[in-house]
VEXBA-904714 format. One record per residue (C-alpha): z negated, x negated, y negated; residue in three letters. Coordinates in steps of 0.02 Angstrom, whole numbers. Last residue first. Example, Ala and Ser with C-alpha at 12.3 -4.5 7.8 and 13.67 -1.06 7.14 Angstrom:
residues 2
      Z      X      Y type
   -357   -684     53  ser
   -390   -615    225  ala
end
This chain:
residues 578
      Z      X      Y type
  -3743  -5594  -3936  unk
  -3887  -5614  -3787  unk
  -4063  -5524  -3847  unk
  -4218  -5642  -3838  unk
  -4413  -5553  -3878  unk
  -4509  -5629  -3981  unk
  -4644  -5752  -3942  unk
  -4822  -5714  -4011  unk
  -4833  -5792  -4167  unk
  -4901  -5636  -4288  unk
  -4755  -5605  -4437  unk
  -4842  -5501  -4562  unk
  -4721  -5379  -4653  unk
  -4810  -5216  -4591  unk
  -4974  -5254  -4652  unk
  -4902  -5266  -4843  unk
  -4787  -5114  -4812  unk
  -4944  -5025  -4755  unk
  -5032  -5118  -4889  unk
  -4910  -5063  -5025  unk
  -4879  -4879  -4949  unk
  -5047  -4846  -5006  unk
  -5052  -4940  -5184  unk
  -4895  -4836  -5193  unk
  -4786  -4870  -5347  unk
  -4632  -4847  -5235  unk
  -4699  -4958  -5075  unk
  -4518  -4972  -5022  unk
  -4487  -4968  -4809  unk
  -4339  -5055  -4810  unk
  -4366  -5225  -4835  unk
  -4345  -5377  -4883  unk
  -4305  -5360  -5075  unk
  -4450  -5264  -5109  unk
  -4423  -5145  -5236  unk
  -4471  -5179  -5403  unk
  -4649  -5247  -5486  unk
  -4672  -5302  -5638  unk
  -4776  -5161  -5740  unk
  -4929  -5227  -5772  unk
  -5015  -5106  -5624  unk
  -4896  -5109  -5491  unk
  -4886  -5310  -5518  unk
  -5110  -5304  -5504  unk
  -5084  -5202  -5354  unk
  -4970  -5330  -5276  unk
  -5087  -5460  -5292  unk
  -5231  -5367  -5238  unk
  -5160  -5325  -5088  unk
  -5084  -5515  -5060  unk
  -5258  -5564  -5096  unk
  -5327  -5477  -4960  unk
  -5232  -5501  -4831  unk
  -5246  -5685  -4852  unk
  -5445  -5651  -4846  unk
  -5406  -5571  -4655  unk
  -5292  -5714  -4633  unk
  -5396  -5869  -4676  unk
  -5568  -5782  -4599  unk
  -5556  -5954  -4477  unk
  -5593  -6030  -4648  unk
  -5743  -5961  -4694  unk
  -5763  -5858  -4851  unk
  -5821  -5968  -5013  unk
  -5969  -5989  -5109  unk
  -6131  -6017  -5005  unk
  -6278  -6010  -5088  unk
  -6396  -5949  -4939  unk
  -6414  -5779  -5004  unk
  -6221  -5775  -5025  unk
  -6204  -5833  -4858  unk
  -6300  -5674  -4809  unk
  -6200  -5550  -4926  unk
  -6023  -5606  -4843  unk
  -5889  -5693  -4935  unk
  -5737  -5579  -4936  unk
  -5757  -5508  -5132  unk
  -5750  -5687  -5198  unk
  -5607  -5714  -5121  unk
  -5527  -5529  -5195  unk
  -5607  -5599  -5365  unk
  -5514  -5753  -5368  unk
  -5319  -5669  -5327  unk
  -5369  -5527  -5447  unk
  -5374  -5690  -5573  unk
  -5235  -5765  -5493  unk
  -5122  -5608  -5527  unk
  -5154  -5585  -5689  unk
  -5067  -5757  -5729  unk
  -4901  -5654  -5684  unk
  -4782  -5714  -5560  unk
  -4608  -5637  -5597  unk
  -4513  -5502  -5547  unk
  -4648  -5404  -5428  unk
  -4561  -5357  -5276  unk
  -4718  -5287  -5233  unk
  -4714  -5335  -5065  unk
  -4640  -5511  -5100  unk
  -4781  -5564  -5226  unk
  -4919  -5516  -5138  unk
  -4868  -5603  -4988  unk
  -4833  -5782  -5105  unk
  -5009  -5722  -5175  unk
  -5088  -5701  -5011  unk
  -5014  -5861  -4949  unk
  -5060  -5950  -5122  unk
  -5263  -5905  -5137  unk
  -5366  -5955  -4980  unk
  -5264  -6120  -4944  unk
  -5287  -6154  -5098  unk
  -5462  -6216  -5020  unk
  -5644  -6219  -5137  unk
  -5720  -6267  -4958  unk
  -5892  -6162  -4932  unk
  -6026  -6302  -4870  unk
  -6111  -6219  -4707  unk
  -6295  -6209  -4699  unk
  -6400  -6258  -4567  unk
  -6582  -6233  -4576  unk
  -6739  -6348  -4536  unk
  -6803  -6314  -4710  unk
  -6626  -6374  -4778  unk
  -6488  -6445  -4661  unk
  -6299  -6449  -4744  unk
  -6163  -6417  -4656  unk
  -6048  -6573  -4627  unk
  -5895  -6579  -4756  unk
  -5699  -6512  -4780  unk
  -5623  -6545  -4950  unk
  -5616  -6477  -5117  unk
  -5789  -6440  -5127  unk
  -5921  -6283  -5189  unk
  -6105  -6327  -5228  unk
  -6241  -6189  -5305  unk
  -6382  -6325  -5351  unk
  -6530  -6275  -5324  unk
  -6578  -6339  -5159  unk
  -6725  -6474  -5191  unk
  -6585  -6513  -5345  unk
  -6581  -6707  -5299  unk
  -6575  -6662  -5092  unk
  -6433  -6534  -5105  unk
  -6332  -6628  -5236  unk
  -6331  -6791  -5107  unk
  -6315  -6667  -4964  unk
  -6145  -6615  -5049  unk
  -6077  -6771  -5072  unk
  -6003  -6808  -5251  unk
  -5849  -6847  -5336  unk
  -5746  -6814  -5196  unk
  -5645  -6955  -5166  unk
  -5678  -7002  -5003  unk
  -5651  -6829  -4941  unk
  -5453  -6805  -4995  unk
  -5460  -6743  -5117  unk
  -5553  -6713  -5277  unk
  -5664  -6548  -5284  unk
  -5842  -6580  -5338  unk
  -5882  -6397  -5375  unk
  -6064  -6424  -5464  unk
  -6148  -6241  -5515  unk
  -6328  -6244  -5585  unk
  -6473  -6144  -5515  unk
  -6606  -6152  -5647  unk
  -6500  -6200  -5793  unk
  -6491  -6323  -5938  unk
  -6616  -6449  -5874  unk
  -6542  -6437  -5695  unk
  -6406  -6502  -5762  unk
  -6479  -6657  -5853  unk
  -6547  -6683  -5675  unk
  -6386  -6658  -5583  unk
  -6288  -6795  -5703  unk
  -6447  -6903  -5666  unk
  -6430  -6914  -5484  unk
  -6250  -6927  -5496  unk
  -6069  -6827  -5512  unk
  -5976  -6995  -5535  unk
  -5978  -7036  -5343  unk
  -5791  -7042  -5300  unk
  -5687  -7026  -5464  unk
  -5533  -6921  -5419  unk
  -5554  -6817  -5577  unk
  -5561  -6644  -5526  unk
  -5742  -6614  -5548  unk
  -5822  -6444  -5593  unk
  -5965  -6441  -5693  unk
  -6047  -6258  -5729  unk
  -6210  -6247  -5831  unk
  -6171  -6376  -5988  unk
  -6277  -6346  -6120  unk
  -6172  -6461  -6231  unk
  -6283  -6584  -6270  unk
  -6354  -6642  -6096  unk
  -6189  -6591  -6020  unk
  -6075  -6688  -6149  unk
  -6197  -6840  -6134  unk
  -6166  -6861  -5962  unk
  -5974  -6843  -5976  unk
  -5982  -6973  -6123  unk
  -5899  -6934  -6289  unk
  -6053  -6971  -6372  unk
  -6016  -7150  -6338  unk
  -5865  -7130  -6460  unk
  -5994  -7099  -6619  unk
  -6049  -6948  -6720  unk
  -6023  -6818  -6592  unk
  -6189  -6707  -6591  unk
  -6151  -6587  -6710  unk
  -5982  -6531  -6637  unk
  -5875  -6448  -6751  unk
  -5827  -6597  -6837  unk
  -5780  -6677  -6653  unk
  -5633  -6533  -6643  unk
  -5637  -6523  -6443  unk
  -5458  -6533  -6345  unk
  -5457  -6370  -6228  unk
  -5262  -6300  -6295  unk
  -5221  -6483  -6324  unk
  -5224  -6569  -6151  unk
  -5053  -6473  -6084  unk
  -4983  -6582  -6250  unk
  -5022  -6750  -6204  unk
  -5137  -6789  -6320  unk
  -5174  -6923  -6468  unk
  -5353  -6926  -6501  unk
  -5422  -6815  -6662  unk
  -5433  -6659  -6561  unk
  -5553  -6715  -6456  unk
  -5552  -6720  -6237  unk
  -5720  -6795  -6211  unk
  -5725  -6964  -6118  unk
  -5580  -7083  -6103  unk
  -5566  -7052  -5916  unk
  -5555  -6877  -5947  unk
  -5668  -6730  -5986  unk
  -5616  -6560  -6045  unk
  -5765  -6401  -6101  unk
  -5752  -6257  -6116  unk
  -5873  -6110  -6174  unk
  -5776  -6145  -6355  unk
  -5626  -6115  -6256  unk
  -5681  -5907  -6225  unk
  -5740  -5858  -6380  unk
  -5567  -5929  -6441  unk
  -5476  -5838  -6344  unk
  -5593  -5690  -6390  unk
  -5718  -5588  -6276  unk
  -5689  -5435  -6139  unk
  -5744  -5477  -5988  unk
  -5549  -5497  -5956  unk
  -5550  -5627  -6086  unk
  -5660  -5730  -5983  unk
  -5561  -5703  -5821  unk
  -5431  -5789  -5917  unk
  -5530  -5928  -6000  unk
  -5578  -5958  -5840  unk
  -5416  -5977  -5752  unk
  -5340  -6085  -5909  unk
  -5483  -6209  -5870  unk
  -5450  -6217  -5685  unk
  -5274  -6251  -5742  unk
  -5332  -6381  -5862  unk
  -5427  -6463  -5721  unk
  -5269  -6453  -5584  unk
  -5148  -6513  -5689  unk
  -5265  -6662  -5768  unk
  -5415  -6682  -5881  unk
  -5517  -6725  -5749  unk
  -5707  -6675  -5781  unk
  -5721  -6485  -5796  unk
  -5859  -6462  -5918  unk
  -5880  -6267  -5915  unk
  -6048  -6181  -6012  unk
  -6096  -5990  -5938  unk
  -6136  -5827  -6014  unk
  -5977  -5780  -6028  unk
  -5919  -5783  -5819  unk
  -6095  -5663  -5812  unk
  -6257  -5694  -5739  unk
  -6343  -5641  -5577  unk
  -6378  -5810  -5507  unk
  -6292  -5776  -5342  unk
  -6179  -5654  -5416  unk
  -6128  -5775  -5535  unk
  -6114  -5933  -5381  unk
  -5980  -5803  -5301  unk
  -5904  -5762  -5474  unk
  -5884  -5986  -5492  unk
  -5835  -6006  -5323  unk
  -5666  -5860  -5360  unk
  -5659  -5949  -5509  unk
  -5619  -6123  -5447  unk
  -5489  -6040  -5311  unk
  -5398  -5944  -5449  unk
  -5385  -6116  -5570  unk
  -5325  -6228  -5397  unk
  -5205  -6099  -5370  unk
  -5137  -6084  -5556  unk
  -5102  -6261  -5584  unk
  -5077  -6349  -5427  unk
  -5023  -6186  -5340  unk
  -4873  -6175  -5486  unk
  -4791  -6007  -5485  unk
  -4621  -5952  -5482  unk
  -4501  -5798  -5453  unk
  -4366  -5879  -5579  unk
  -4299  -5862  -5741  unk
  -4472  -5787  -5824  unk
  -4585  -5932  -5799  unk
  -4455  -6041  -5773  unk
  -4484  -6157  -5904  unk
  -4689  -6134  -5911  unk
  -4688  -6175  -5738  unk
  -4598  -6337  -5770  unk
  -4673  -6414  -5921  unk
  -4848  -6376  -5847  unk
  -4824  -6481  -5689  unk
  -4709  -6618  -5807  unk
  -4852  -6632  -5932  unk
  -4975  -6666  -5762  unk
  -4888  -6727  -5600  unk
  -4798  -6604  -5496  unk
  -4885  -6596  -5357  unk
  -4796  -6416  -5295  unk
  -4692  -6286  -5367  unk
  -4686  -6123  -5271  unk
  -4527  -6040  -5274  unk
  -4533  -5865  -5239  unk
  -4357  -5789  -5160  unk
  -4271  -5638  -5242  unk
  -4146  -5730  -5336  unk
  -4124  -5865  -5145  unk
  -3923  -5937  -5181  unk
  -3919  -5913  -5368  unk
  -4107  -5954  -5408  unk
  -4096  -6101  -5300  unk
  -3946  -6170  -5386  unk
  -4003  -6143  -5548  unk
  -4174  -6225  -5521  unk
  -4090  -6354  -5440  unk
  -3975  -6412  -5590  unk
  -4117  -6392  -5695  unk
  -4253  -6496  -5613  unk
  -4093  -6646  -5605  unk
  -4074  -6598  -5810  unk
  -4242  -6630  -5846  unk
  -4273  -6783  -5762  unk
  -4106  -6865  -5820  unk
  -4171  -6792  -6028  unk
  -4364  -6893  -5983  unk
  -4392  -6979  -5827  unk
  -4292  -7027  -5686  unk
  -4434  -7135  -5577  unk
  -4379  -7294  -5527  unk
  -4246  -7315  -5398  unk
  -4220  -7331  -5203  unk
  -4188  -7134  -5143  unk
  -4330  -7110  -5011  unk
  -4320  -7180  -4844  unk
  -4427  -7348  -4860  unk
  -4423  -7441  -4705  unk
  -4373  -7600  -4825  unk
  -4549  -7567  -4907  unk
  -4508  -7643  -5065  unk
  -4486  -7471  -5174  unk
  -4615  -7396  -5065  unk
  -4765  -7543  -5146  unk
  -4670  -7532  -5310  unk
  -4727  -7342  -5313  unk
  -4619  -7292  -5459  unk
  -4542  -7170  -5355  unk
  -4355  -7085  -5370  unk
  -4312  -6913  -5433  unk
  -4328  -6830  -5233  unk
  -4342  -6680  -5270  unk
  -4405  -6632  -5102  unk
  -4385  -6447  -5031  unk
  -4486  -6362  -4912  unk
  -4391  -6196  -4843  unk
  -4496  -6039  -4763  unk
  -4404  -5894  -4692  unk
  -4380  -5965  -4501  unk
  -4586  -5998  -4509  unk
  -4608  -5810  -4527  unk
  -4740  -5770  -4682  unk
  -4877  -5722  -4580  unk
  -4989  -5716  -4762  unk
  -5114  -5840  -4686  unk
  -5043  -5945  -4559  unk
  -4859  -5930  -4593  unk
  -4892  -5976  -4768  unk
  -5023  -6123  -4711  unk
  -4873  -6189  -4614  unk
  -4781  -6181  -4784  unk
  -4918  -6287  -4884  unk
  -4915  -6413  -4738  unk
  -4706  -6438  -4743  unk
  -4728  -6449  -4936  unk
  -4852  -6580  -4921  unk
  -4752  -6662  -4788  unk
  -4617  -6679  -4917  unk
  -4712  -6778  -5018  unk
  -4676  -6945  -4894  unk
  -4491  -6953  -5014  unk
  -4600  -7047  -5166  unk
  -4769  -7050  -5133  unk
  -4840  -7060  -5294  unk
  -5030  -7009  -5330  unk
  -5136  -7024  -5219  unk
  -5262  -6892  -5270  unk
  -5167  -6756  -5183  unk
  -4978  -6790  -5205  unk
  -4937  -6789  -5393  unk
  -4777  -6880  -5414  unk
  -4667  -6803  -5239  unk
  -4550  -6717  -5352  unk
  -4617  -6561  -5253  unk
  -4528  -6380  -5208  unk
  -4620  -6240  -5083  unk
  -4500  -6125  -5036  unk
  -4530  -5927  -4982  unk
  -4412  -5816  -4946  unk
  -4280  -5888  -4846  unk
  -4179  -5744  -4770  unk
  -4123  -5887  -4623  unk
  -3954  -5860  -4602  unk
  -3941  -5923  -4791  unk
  -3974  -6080  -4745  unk
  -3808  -6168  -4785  unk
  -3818  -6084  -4930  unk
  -3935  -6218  -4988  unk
  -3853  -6361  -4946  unk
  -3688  -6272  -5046  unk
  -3784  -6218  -5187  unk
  -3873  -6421  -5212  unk
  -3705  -6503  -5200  unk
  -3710  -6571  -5373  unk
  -3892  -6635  -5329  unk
  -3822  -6739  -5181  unk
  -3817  -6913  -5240  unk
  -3941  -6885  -5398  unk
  -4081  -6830  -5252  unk
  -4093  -6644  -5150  unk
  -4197  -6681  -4993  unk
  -4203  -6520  -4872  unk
  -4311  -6471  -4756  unk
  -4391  -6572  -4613  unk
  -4269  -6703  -4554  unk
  -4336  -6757  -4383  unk
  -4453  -6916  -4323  unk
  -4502  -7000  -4474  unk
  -4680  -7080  -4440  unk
  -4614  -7248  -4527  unk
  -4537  -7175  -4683  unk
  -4674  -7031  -4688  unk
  -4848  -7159  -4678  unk
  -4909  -7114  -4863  unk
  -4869  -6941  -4837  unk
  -4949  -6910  -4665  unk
  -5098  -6996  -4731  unk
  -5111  -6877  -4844  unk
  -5082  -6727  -4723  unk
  -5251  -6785  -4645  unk
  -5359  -6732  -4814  unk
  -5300  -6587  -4820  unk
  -5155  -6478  -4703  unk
  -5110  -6510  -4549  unk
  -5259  -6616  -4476  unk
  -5390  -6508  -4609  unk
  -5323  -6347  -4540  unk
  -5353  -6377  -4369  unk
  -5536  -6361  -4334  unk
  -5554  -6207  -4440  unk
  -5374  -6119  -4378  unk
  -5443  -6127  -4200  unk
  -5315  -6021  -4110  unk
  -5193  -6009  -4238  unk
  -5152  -6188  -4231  unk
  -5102  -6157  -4073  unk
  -5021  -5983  -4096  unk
  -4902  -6079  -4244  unk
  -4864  -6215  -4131  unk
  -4837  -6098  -3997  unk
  -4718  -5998  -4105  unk
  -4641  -6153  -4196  unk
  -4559  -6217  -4010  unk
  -4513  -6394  -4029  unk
  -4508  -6448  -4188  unk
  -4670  -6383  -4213  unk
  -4757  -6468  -4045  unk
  -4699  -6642  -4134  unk
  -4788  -6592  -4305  unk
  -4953  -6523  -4195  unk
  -4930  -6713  -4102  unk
  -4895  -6790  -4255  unk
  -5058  -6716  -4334  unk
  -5152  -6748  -4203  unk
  -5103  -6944  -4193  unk
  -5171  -6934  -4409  unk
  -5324  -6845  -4352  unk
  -5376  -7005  -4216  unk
  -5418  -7013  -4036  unk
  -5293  -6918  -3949  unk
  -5325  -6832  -3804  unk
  -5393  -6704  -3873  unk
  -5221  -6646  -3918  unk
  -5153  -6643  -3740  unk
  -5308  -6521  -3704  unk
  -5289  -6404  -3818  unk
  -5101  -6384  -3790  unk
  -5121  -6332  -3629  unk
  -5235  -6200  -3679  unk
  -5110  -6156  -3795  unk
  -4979  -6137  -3655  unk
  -5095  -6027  -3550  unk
  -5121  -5911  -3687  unk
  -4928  -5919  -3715  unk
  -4927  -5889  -3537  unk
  -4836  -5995  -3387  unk
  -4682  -5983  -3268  unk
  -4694  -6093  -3113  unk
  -4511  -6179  -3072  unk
  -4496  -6301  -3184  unk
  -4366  -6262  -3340  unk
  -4176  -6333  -3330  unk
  -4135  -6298  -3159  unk
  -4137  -6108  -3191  unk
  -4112  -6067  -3376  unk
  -3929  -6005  -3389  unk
  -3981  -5877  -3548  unk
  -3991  -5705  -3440  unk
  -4064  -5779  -3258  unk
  -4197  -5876  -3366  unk
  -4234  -5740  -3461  unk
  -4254  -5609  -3320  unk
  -4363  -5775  -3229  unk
  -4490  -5762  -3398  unk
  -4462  -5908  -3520  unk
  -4658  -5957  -3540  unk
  -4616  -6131  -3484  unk
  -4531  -6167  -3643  unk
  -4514  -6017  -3761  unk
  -4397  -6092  -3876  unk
  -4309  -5982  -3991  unk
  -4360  -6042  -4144  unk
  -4381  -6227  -4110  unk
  -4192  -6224  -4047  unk
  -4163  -6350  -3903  unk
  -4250  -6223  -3781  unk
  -4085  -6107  -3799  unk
  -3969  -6218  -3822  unk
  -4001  -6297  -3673  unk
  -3941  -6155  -3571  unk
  -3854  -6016  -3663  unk
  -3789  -5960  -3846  unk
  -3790  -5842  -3979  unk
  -3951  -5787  -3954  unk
  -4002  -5622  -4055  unk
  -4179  -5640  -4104  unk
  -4302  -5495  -4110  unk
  -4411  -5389  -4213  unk
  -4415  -5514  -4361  unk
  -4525  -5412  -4514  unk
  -4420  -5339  -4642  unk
  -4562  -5181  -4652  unk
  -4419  -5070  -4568  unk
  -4384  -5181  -4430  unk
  -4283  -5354  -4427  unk
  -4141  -5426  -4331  unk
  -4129  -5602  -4314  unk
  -3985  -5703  -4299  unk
  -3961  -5875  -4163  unk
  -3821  -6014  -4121  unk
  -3783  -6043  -4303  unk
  -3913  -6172  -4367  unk
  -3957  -6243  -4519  unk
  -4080  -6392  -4524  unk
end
């Protein structure tokens, strides 16, 4: 929540080069951003009326870390390490931060997918301090004066949910928040966007989980769902607000849940700084495996057949990515869609079946298709025998529906066929990756959504490359704010995909593997956020950067030096008395 016992100034880049404390004693360590802990030197504990308050022995931030290590082994299950990292967060964010840091592979997956699930299901009971902010129909009308409140703060990124879409869980009423909290840890992580200018932000519209709505623990606002001309006008009301208070902040709208995902970012595509990770994220990440697996097989985006099972945000956003990078090779919209195809749980998505309308751009005219004469034709294993299908990408939450036979039929169309099974969290992925390793003999080019075991072929081990957001937004978000670009352009996923593609070395290539590694999550960050900003210098959108003073003035140059410079590392800061 807002505070007004600290200020930071800021170099040339914008980036924090110190804190000015505004108070002593307690305060001090009672503040998560200038808390030091035991690694308050004695000169800081004489200036800030430490002594008494700390122990005696003054420790490292490596030392600290170390610490930190081995409290969290301790504890025997992901969901107890992700309150402990949570807990060490409101505490002191820089050791957090330098924790986490540390090992970013092994603890990515407890603050971030598939453990930050359970965190949402389990908020009202795990609720230990106010994360963000929670705007709902009680307090919308207030929404510029919560917001101003942290002004002191030069937010510049916030990540905004309605809490419908979490994961593949679906509704979680007020628990989305910890989504937003995760997606802006990842921020810090990758693009060293400073945890003091990151905001998560609930829209809290109601739930229509009836199993929250009884929970008498239940924190959320108690009422079903706003929907239709309410909904709309409570998403309005913010969006105003926020782009009043924060103009040159990026918004990054988060599990929205399908017409209402697209609905959005199409509205304020051009009134605020806005993207939609579900959407455009997941697309960029998808076709940053897919131009890994073509260099791997040596063919071209065009040459290829999509089915992307799960007809959803995420599906028709990977769909919009490839038709994208598609027309970038140089071939018609409508080139491009006819290479695409849309599966949901009805079967084939056809034009003559009532759609929601984010399902119509991709919906199949049966006429045109020879082999549709009846509904069973519609199936998804019929659609890759008859279709030529040579890419299938599953976002459809259906554990196990990628099969034996579904990888046979594939291997019929293609020698080395690409399957991205990428539901979260793990027990929903529609397939295991040894499972497609062992039908194919080791053909099959495999990307997933969430973390598994290596796989061992020929008495190798080879690692499974995780088709992560995390490996697209930060850069972006970095991108983005170095450029000053004016609005988010679809452009810039599609650099976005090919700078990941770019970072995955030439041996795990040779072994099939699709995606960089995750400890490489700030080096890849990097980037993106280059590539990003490039791709605003080059379509015309980008402006000065609002943050700092150094300007990158067209520069693709000056752009990563400014890009560089902006990159908050957590290593503690130094304290300066007001």
């Amino acid at each position: 929540m807002p505070h007004n016992n600290y200020r930071f100034n800021y170099d040339e880049y914008g980036n924090t080069r110190e804190i000015v404390v505004l108070n002593e004693g307690l305060g001090v360590c009672d503040n998560s951003f200038t808390n030091k802990g035991t690694t308050f030197t004695m000169e800081e504990r004489d200036r800030f009326g430490l002594h008494g308050v700390l122990p005696p022995s003054v420790r490292t931030l490596d030392q600290q870390i170390e610490n930190s290590r081995l409290a969290i082994e301790q504890k025997s299950t992901d969901i107890e390490k992700f309150i402990y990292i949570r807990s060490l967060f409101d505490r002191n964010v820089t050791l957090a931060h330098a924790f986490i840091a540390s090992d970013i592979e092994r603890y990515l997956p407890i603050i971030y997918t598939p453990t930050v699930g359970e965190a949402c299901r389990h908020y009202s009971s795990m609720f230990r301090k106010a994360h963000g902010l929670h705007f709902f129909p009680g307090n919308i009308d207030r929404a510029r004066e919560i917001l101003r409140g942290f002004v002191d703060r030069q937010i510049r990124v916030a990540v905004v949910t309605d809490n419908q879409g979490i994961l593949g869980i679906g509704d979680q009423g007020v628990g989305g928040i910890a989504i937003c909290v995760g997606k802006l840890m990842l921020y810090t992580q990758g693009a060293g966007i400073a945890p003091w200018h990151c905001l998560p932000i609930s829209l809290d519209v109601g739930t229509d989980n009836q199993t929250l709505l009884s929970d008498h623990n239940y924190l959320g606002w108690r009422h079903p769902r706003l929907k239709d001309g309410e909904y709309i006008e409570f998403v309005q009301r913010f969006a105003r607000a926020f782009k009043e208070v924060f103009p040159q902040a990026l918004c990054q709208w988060e599990d929205f849940s399908k017409q209402n995902a697209f609905a959005i970012r199409d509205t304020y595509l051009h009134e605020l700084v806005s993207f939609n990770d579900d959407i455009q994220g997941t697309g960029a990440i998808t076709l940053a495996a897919i131009i890994s697996a073509l260099r791997v097989k040596r063919e071209k985006l065009t040459d290829q057949v999509y089915l992307i099972h799960g007809a959803g945000a995420g599906g028709i956003g990977i769909a919009e990515q490839i038709e994208a990078a598609m027309l970038e090779e140089g071939i018609s919209s409508s080139a491009a869609r006819a290479r695409i195809f849309t599966v949901d749980s009805r079967g084939l998505v056809t034009t003559d079946r009532r759609l929601e309308p984010y399902k119509e751009k991709f919906a199949k005219d049966p006429a045109e298709l020879s082999w549709m004469k009846e509904a069973a034709d519609a199936s998804l294993l019929n659609v890759v025998k008859k279709a030529g299908v040579t890419v299938l990408i599953g976002t459809s939450g259906q554990p196990g529906c990628f099969d034996q036979e579904l990888v046979r039929a594939m291997l019929a169309n293609t020698d080395r066929p690409v399957i991205l099974p990428l539901s979260n969290p793990t027990i929903q992925s529609e397939a295991r990756p040894a499972d497609l390793d062992q039908w194919s003999s080791g053909r099959v080019l495999v990307g997933t959504g969430s973390p598994f075991a290596p796989l061992v072929r020929d008495g190798r081990t080879i690692r499974v490359g995780q088709c992560n957001n995390a490996f697209i937004f930060p850069g972006v978000g970095l991108g983005v704010l170095a450029s000053g670009a004016r609005e988010v352009l679809p452009q810039f996923f599609t650099a976005a995909a090919r700078a990941v593609a770019d970072q995955v070395p030439a041996v795990d290539l040779e072994q099939g593997v699709l995606l960089p590694l995750v400890q490489d999550l700030k080096a890849v960050s990097r980037e993106v956020a280059v590539a990003v900003g490039k791709s605003a210098i080059e379509n015309g959108v980008a402006g000065p950067c609002a943050f700092s003073t150094f300007q990158h003035e067209g520069d693709p140059e000056r752009l990563m030096r400014l890009i560089d410079g902006m990159r908050w590392q957590p290593r503690y800061l130094p304290l300066v008395p007001g």
